[in-house]
C-alpha positions as CSV (number, residue, x, y, z in Angstrom):
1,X,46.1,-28.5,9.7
2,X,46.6,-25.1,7.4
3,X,45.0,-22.2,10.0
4,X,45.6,-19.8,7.9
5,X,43.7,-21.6,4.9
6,X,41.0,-22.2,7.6
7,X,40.9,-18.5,8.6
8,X,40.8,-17.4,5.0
9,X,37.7,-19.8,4.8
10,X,35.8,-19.0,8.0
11,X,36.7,-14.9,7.0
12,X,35.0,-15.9,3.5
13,X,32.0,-16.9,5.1
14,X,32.1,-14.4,6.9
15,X,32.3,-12.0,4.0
16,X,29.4,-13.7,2.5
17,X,26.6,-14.0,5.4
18,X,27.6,-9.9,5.3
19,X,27.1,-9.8,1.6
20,X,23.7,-11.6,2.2
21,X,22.4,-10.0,4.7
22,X,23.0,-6.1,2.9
23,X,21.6,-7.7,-0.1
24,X,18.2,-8.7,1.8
25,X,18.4,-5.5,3.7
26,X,18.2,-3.8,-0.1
27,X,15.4,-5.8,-1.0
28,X,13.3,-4.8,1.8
29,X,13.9,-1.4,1.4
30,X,13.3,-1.5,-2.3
31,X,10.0,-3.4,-1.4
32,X,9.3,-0.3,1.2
33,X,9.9,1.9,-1.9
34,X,7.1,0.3,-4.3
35,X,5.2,0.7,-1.3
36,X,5.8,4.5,-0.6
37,X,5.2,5.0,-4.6
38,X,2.2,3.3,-4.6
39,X,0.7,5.7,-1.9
40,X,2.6,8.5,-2.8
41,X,4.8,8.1,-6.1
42,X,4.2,9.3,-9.2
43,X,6.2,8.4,-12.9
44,X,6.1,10.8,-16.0
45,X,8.0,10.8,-19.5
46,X,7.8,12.6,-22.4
47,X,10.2,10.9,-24.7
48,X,9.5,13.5,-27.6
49,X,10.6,16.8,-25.0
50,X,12.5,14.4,-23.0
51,X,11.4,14.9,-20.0
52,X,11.9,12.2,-17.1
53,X,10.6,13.0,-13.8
54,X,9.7,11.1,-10.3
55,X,7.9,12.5,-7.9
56,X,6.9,11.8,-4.4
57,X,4.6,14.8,-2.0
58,X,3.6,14.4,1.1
59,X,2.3,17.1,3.4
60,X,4.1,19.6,4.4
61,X,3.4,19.6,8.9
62,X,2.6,15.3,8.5
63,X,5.3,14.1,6.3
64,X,8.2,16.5,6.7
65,X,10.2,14.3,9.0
66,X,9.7,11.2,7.1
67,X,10.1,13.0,4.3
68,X,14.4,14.1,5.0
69,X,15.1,11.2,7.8
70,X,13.9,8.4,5.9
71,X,12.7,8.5,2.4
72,X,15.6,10.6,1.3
73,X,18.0,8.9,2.6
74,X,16.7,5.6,1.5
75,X,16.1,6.9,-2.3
76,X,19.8,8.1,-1.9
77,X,21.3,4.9,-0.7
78,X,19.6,2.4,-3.1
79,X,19.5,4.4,-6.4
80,X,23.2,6.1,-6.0
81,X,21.8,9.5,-6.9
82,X,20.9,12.9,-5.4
83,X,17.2,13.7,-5.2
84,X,15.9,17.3,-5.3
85,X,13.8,18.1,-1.8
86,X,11.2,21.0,-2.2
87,X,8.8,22.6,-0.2
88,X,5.5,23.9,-2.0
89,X,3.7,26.2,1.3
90,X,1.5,27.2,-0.8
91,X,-0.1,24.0,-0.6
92,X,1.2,22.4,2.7
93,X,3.2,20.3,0.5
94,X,6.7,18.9,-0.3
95,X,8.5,16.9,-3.1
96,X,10.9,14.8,-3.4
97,X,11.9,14.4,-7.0
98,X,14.3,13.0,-9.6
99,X,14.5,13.8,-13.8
100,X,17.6,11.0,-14.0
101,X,16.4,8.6,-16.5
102,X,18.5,5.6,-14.9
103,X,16.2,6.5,-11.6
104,X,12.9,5.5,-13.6
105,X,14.3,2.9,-15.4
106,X,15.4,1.1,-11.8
107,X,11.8,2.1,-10.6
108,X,9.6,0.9,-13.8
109,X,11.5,-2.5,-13.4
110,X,10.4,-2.8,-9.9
111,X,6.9,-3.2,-11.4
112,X,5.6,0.7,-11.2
113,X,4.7,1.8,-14.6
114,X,4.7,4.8,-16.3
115,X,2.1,7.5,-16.0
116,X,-1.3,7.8,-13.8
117,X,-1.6,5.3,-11.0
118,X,-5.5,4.7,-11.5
119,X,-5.7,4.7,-15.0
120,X,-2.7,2.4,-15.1
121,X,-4.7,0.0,-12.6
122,X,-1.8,-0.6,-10.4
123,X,-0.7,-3.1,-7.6
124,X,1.4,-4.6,-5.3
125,X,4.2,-6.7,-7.9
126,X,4.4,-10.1,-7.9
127,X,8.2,-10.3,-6.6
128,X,7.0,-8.9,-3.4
129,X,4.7,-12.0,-2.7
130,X,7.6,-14.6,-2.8
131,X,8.8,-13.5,0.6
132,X,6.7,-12.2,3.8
133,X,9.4,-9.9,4.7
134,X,9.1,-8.3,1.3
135,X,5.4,-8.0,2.2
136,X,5.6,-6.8,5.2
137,X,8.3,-3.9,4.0
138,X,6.3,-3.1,1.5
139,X,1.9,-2.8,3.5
140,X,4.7,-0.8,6.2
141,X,4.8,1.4,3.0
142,X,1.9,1.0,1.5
143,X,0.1,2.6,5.0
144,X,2.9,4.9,6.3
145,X,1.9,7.1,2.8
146,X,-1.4,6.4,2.3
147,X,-3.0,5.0,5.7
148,X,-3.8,6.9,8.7
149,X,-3.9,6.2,12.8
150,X,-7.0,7.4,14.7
151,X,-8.3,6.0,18.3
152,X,-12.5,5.1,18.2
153,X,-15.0,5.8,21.2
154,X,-14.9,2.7,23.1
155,X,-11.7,1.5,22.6
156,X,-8.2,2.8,24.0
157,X,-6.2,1.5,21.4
158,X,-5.5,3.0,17.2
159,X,-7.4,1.4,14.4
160,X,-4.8,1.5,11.6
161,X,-6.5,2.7,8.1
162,X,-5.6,2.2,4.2
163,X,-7.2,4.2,1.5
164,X,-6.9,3.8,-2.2
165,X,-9.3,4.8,-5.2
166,X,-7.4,1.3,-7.7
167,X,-8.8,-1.5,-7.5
168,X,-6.3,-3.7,-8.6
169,X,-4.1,-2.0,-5.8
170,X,-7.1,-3.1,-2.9
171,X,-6.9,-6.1,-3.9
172,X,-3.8,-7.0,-4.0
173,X,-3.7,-5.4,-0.4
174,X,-6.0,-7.4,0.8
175,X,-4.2,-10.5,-0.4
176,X,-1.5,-9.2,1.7
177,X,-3.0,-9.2,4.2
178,X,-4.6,-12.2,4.6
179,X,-0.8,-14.1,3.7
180,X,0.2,-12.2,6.5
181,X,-2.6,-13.0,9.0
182,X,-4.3,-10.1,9.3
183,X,-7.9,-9.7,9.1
184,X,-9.2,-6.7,8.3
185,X,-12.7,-4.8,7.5
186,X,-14.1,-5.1,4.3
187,X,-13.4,-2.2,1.7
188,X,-15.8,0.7,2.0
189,X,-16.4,3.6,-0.3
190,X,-16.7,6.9,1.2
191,X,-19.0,10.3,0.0
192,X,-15.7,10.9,-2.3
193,X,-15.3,7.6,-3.5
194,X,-12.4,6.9,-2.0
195,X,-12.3,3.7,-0.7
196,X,-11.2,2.4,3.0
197,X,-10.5,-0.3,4.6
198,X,-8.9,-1.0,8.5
199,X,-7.4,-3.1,11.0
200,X,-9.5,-2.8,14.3
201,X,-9.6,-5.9,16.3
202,X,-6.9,-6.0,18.8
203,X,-4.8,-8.8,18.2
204,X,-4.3,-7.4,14.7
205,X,-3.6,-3.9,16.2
206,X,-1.0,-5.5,17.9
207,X,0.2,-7.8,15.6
208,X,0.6,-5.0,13.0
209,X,2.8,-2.7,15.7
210,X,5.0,-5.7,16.3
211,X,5.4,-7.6,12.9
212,X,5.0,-4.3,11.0
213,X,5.3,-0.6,12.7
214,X,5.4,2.6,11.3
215,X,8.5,4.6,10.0
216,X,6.2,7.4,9.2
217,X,7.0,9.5,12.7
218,X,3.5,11.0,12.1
219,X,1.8,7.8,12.9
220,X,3.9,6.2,15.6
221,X,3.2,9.7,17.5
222,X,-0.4,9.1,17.1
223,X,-0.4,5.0,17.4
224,X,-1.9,3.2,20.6
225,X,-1.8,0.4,22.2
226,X,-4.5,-1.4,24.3
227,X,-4.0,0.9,27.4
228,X,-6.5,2.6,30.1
229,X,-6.4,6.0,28.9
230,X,-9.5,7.1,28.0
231,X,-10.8,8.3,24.7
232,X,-13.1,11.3,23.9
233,X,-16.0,10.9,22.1
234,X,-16.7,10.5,19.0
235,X,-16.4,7.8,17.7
236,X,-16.1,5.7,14.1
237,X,-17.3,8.9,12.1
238,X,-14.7,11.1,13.5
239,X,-11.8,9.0,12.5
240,X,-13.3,8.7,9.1
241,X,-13.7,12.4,8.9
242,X,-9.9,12.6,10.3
243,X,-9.1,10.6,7.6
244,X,-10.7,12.4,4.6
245,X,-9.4,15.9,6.3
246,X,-5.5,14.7,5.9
């Protein structure tokens, strides 16, 4: 019996399953990605002035951390490039933003088109429905930019909120959600039009913060679980106002 042929094999194997697994990592992250731009993203050229640009803001105090310890980093590591981080205080805001053309082509061909999000009538693409983990990566997204966490009178645990003005975008959430077992409320449209929707039955809460989580740092500080504390008053209208306030 060759060992060393044997070695070579099993350390090719090896090699592979490692290959695999950073490949699928990738994929998840990119998924996360779609999701983040979705929520938070924006893509504009002007071929005639040439003039490429991605941008993602956030708020300044809410997203900061999220913004340099994970989105950065994550933008850096799948697209090979540097990204430009800003602060507008002005505005509370902050920016993460790209003018390299290869960065938009990578992010147009991961099914986010060019220009405004509503007008565009966007959604979740369809490569992220052949795989629950993609799925999962990318409503982790999705709600870590444009969701919110707030408790409700009665209850000692988070509901876990989405908002989104497109309707192609809720509804391709909601089919999300239901492939991943979730049920959630029905969409509601608020005094601004926005519409809402949340997870506020327990098992889901639950279910969301173990399948799911938050990498927003903003949100697991203000996620929780089914515990006694006790909640102040308030109630469902104060988290909705919570919500339209951020």
């Amino acid at each position: 019996m060759n060992l060393r042929k044997v070695y070579q094999i099993n350390q090719y194997k090896i090699y592979q399953i490692i290959l695999v697994n950073d490949l699928t990592n990738r994929k998840e992250e990119l998924a996360e990605l779609v999701g983040i731009i979705l929520g938070d993203g924006s893509l504009y050229i002007n071929k005639k002035y040439k003039i490429y640009q991605f941008v993602i803001t956030g708020h300044i105090q809410h997203d900061r951390e999220y913004f340099e310890t994970f989105i950065l980093p994550m933008l850096e590591r799948n697209f090979g490039k540097k990204f430009k981080f800003k602060f507008a205080r002005k505005t509370n805001g902050i920016r993460i933003r790209s003018q390299n053309k290869s960065v938009i082509k990578k992010i147009v061909e991961l099914g986010i088109p060019i220009g405004n999000k509503l007008k565009n009538n966007v959604r979740i693409p369809d490569w992220i429905f052949s795989d629950k983990k993609l799925l999962r990566a990318c409503i982790r997204g999705l709600i870590d930019t444009d969701g919110f966490v707030a408790n409700i009178t009665g209850r000692n645990y988070s509901y876990i909120w989405f908002s989104s003005q497109i309707s192609a975008l809720q509804e391709s959430f909601s089919k999300a959600m239901n492939i991943l077992g979730f049920k959630t409320s029905k969409w509601r449209v608020r005094d601004n039009s926005t519409s809402q929707i949340f997870i506020g039955a327990k098992a889901m809460i639950e279910k969301y913060s173990e399948e799911i989580s938050f990498n927003n740092p903003y949100h697991k500080q203000r996620f929780m679980l089914p515990s006694s504390s006790p909640v102040k008053d308030g109630g469902l209208s104060i988290a909705l106002e919570s919500f339209d306030k951020r």
